[in-house]
C-alpha positions in Angstrom: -32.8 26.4 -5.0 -31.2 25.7 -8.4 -28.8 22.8 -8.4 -25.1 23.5 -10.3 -24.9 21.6 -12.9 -24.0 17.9 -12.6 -20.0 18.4 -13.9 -19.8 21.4 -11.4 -21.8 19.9 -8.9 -19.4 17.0 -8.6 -16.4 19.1 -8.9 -17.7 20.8 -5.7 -18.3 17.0 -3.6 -14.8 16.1 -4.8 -12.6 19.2 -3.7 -14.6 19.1 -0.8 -13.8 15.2 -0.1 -10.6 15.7 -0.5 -10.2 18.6 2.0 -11.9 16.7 4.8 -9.7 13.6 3.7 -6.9 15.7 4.2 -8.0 17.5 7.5 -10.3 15.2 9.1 -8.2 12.1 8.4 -9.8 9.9 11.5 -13.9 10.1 9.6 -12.0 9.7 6.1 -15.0 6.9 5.4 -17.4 8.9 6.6 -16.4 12.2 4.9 -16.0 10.2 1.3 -19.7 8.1 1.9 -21.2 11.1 2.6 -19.8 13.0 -1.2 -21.1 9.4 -2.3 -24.5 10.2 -1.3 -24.5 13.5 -2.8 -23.5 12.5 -5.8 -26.0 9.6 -6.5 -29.1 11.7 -4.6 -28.2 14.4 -6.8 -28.5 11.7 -10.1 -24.9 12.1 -10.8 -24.9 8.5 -10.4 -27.7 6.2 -10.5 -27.7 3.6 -7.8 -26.8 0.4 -10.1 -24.6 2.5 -12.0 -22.4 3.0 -8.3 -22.4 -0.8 -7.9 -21.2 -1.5 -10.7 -18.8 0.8 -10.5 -16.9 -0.9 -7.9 -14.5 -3.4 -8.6 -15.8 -6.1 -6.6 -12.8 -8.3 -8.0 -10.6 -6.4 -6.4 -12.7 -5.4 -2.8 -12.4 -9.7 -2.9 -9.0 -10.2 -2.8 -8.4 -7.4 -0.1 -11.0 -8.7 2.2 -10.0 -12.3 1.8 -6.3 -11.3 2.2 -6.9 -9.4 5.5 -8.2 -12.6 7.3 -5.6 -14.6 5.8 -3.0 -12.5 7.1 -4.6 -12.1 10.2 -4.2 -15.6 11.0 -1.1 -15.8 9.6 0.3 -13.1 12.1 -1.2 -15.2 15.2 0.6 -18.3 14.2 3.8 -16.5 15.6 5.9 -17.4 12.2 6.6 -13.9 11.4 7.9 -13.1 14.6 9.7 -16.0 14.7 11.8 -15.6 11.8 12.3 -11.8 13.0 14.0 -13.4 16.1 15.8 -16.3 13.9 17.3 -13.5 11.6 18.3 -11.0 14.9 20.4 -14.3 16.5 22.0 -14.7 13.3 23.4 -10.6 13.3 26.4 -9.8 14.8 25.7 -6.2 15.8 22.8 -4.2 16.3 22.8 -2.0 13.4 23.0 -5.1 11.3 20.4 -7.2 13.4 17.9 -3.8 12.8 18.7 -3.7 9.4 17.8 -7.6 8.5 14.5 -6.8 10.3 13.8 -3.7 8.6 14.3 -6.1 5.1 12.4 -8.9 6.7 9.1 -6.1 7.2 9.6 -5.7 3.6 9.1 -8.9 2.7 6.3 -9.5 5.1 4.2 -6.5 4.2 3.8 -8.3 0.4 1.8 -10.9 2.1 0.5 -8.7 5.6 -1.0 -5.2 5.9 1.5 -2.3 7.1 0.4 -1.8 10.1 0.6 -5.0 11.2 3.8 -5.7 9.9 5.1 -2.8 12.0 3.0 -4.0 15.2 4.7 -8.0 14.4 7.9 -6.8 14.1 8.4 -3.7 16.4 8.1 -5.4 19.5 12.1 -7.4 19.0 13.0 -3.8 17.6 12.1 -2.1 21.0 13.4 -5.1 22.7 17.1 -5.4 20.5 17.4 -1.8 21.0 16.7 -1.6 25.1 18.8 -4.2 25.5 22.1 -2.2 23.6 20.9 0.7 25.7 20.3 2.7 22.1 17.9 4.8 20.9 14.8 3.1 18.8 13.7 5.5 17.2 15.4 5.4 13.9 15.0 0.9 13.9 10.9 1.9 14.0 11.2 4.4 11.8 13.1 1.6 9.3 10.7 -0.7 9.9 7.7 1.2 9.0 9.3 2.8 6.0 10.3 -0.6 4.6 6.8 -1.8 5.3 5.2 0.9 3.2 7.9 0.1 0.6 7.2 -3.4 -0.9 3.0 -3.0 -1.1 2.8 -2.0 -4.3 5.3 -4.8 -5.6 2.8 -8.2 -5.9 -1.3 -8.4 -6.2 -1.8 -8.8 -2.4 0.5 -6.6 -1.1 -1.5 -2.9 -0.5 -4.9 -1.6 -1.8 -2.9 0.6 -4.1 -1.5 -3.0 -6.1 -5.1 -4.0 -6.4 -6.5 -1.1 -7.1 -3.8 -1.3 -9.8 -4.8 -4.6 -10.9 -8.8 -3.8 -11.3 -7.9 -0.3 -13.6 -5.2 -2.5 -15.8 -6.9 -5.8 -15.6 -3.5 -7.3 -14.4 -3.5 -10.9 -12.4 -1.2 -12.0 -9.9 1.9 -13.1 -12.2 1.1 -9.5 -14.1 3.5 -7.8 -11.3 6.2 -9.7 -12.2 5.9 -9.8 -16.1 3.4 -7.5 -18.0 3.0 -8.1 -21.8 6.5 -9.7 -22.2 8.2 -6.8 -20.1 9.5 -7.1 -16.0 6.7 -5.4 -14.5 6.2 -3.4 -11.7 8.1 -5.5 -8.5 10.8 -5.1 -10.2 11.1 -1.4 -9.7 9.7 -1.8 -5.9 12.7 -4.4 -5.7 15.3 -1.9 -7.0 14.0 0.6 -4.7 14.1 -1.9 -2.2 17.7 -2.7 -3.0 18.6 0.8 -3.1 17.1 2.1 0.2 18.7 -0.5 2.0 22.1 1.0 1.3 20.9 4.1 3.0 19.3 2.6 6.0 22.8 0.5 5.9 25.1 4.3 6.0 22.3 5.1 9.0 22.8 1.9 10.7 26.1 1.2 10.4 27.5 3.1 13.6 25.3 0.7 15.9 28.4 -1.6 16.4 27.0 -2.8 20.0 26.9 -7.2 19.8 23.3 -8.4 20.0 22.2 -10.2 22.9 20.3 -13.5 22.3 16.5 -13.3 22.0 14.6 -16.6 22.3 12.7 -17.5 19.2 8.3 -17.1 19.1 7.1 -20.5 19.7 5.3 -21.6 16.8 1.5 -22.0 17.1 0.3 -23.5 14.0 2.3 -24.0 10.0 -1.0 -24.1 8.9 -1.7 -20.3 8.0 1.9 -20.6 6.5 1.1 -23.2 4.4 -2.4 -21.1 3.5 -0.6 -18.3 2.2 1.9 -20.2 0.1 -1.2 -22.5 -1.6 -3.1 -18.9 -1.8 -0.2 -17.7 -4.1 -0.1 -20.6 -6.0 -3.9 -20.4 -6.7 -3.5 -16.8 -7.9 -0.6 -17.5 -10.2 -2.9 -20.5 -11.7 -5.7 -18.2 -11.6 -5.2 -16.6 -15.3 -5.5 -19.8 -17.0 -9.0 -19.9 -15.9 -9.9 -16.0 -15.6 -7.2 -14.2 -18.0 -9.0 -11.1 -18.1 -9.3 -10.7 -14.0 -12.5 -10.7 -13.4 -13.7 -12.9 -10.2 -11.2 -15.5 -9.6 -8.7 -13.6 -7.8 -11.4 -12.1 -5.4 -13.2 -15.9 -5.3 -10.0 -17.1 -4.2 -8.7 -14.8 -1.6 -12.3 -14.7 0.0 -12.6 -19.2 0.0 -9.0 -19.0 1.7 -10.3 -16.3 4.1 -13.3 -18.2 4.9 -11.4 -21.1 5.0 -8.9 -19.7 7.4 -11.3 -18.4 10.1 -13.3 -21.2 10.0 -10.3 -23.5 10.7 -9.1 -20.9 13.6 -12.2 -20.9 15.2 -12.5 -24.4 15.2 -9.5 -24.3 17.3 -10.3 -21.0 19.2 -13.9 -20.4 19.2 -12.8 -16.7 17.7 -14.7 -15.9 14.4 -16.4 -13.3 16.4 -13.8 -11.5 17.5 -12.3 -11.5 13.9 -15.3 -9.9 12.2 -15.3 -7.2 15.3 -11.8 -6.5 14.2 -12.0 -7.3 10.7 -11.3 -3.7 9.1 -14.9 -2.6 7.9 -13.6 1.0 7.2 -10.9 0.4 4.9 -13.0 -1.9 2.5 -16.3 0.7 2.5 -13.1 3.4 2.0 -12.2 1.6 -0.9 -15.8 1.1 -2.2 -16.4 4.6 -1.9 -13.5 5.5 -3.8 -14.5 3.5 -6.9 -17.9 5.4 -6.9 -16.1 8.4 -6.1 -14.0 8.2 -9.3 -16.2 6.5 -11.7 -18.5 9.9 -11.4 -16.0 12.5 -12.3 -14.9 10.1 -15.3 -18.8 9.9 -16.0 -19.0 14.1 -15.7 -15.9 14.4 -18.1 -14.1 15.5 -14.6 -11.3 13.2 -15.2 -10.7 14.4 -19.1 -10.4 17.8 -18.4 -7.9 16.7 -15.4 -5.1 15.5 -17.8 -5.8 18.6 -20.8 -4.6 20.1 -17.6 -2.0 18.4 -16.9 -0.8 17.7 -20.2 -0.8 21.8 -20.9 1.3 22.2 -17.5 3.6 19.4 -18.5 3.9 19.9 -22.4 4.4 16.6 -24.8 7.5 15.4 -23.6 7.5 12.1 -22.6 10.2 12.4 -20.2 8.9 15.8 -18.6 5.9 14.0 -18.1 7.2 10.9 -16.4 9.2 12.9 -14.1 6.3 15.3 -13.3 4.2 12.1 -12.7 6.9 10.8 -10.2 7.3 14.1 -8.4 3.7 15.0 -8.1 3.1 11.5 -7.1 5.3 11.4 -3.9 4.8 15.3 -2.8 0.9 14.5 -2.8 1.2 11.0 -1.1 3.2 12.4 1.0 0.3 14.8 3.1 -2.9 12.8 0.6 -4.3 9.4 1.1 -2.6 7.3 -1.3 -6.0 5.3 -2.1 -7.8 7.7 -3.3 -5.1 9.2 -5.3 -3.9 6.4 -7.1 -7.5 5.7 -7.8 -8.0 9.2 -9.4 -4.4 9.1 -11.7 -4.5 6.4 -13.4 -7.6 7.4 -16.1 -5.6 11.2 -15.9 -2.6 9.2 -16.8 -4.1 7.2 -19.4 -5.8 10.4 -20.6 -2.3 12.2 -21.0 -0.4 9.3 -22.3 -3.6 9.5 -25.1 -3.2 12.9 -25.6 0.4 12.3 -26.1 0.7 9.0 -28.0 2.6 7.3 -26.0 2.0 3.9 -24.1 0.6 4.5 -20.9 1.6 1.2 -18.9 5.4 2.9 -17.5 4.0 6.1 -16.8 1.1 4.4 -14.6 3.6 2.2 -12.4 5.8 5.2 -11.9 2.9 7.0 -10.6 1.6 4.1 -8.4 5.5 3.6 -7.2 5.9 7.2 -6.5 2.5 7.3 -4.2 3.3 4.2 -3.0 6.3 5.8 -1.6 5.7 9.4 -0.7 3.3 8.8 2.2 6.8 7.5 4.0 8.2 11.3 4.3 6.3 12.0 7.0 4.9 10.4 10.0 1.4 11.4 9.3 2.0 10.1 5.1 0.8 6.7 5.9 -0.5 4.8 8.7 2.2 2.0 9.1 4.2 5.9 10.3 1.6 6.6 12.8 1.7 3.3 14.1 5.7 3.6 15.0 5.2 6.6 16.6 2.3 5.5 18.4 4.7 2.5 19.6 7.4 5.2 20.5 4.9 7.4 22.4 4.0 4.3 24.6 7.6 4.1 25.5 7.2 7.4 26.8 9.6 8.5 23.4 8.5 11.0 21.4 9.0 11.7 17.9 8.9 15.1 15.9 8.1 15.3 12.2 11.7 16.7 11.3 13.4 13.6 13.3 10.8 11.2 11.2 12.0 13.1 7.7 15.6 13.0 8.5 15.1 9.2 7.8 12.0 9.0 5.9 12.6 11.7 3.1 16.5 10.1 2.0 14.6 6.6 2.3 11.7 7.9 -0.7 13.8 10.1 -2.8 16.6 7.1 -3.4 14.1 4.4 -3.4 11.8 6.4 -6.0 14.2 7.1 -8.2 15.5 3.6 -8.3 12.6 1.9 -9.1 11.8 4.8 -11.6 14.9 4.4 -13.6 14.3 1.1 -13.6 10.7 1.1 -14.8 11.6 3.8 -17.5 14.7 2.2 -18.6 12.9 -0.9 -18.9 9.9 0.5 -21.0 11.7 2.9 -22.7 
């Protein structure tokens, strides 16, 4: 039988990739390892040519950050200041809001997920306790989660990933090339989403009863992650064009951390059990995934495509960027998406002269963002509901959007504004 050729043949593995990402969403690893295999049996690919198309830089810093963070969660200190800031509220719709912020701020240094599964236990409890519903204070608290990722080097794969295509280090996300970078646009989207879940919240006037604080196990894993930031802000003087520092780092503090818990707990088994495998070989996968269809000429003929839809206009473009970004994120892994984009960006931005660093962080902000429209957009969502099933609560996708799609659409545009105004 007579093969396709290779630019068609990869075509083929990629749409079909994508459908089973989209409809088979639990085997997502499997479904992308196995159009990995295709690709490089069929010599799309060669073997080294697949290593070294991963950013192993970048697969570094996310495995190192995950055990970090792990510990960091067991030590009790996020919960702890949840249950300091929910003392400090005088009713509950201010209580939930201050710990819808305070996920925020946590998921820049902790995974989604288990930001929501920190801080929705004293959500469930606040809210049982005024005798109100909690569905809308999980909702907040997963949305806000999903919301800050994208704003620092360790927050979400979609910030490293980010960081590997643009060669940007940790302080990069705060200035890039003499310009306020990309948190800056999470934080105004930040800033102006919290006015909405403020209008939402507002009506929960009920006093908040006193919850006592998490005891503290350990300031150790505190004092981890604020020496691991430090490190990574240092780290350009000695690696200014991102290379293996960052990943070095992360993985020695990682390594560092478990070793120091297990020495205390006899537990290092239990994290590499738990550690998540399928994530990292999702995001190795994806690398190899890409790097063929830019090896094919795939990824070319993906923004002449776009840029005929779109036409030259720099601003049409932008905002089709945006759009497209947060309807696709919104139903599409982000991961792979963001990991596709950002050569069609730089492609269209080429095609018409224009610089392509504004246009790539309002595509990453608006995938960042969509996946938070619905409950099934991103999995710090499914968690919440999950949470809200085990309370015997259950949520439907239109009760989920009534908060979720107001939370994206003022929070995207924010940051965008922001991001255009600034490299206007």
């Amino acid at each position: 039988m007579n093969l396709p050729d290779p630019r068609t043949y990869t075509l083929i593995v990629v749409v079909l990739v994508y459908a089973a990402l989209v409809f088979w969403k639990r085997r997502r690893t499997e479904a992308l390892w196995v159009g990995v295999a295709a690709l490089v049996l069929r010599g799309v690919l060669s073997p080294d040519e697949a290593f070294h198309a991963v950013e192993w830089n970048v697969i570094g810093i996310f495995a190192g950050i995950l055990f970090v963070a792990e510990v960091f969660t067991d030590s009790g200190m996020p919960l702890r200041i949840a249950d300091l800031l929910i003392d400090r509220a005088r009713t509950v719709g201010g209580a939930i809001l201050l710990v819808c912020l305070f996920s925020g701020f946590v998921s820049i240094f902790v995974e989604n997920v288990a930001t929501v599964l920190i801080v929705a236990p004293v959500a469930l409890v606040t809210a049982r306790r005024a005798g109100v519903s909690p569905v809308p204070f999980l909702i907040g608290i997963a949305v806000c989660s999903n919301l800050q990722g994208a704003g620092t080097l360790i927050g979400d794969p979609p910030s490293m990933i980010l960081a590997g295509f643009q060669k940007m280090n940790f302080n990069d996300f705060f200035v890039y090339r003499g310009r306020p970078s990309i948190f800056w646009a999470v934080q105004a989207g930040a800033l102006a989403s919290a006015l909405v879940l403020w209008l939402m919240f507002r009506g929960y006037r009920q006093p908040v009863s006193f919850i006592e604080p998490e005891k503290l196990d350990s300031w150790i894993p505190t004092v981890s992650i604020v020496l691991l930031i430090v490190l990574l802000a240092l780290s350009p003087i000695f690696d200014p064009d991102f290379h293996w520092l960052g990943g070095t780092i992360c993985m020695g503090m990682g390594v560092a951390m478990i070793a120091w818990e297990n020495a205390r707990k006899s537990n290092a088994a239990f994290r590499l059990r738990h550690y998540d495998w399928n994530t990292t070989f999702f995001l190795i996968g994806v690398f190899v995934l890409v790097e063929a269809m830019v090896h094919v000429g795939l990824i070319d003929e993906f923004a002449e495509v776009f840029q005929a839809i779109t036409g030259d206009s720099p601003v049409v473009v932008y905002v089709a960027l945006v759009a497209a970004s947060v309807l696709f994120s919104a139903f599409v892994d982000n991961i792979p998406y963001i990991t596709t984009m950002i050569p069609v960006v730089s492609g269209v931005c080429a095609g018409i002269g224009v610089e392509e660093t504004p246009f790539i962080f309002a595509m990453v902000l608006g995938a960042s963002l969509g996946g938070n429209i619905t409950p099934f957009g991103a999995s710090a969502n499914v968690v919440a509901v999950g949470l809200l099933r085990k309370e015997g609560i259950q949520v439907s996708t239109s009760e989920f959007v009534k908060i979720g799609l107001p939370f994206t659409l003022v929070a995207t545009a924010a940051g965008a504004l922001l991001n255009w105004y600034v490299w206007r």
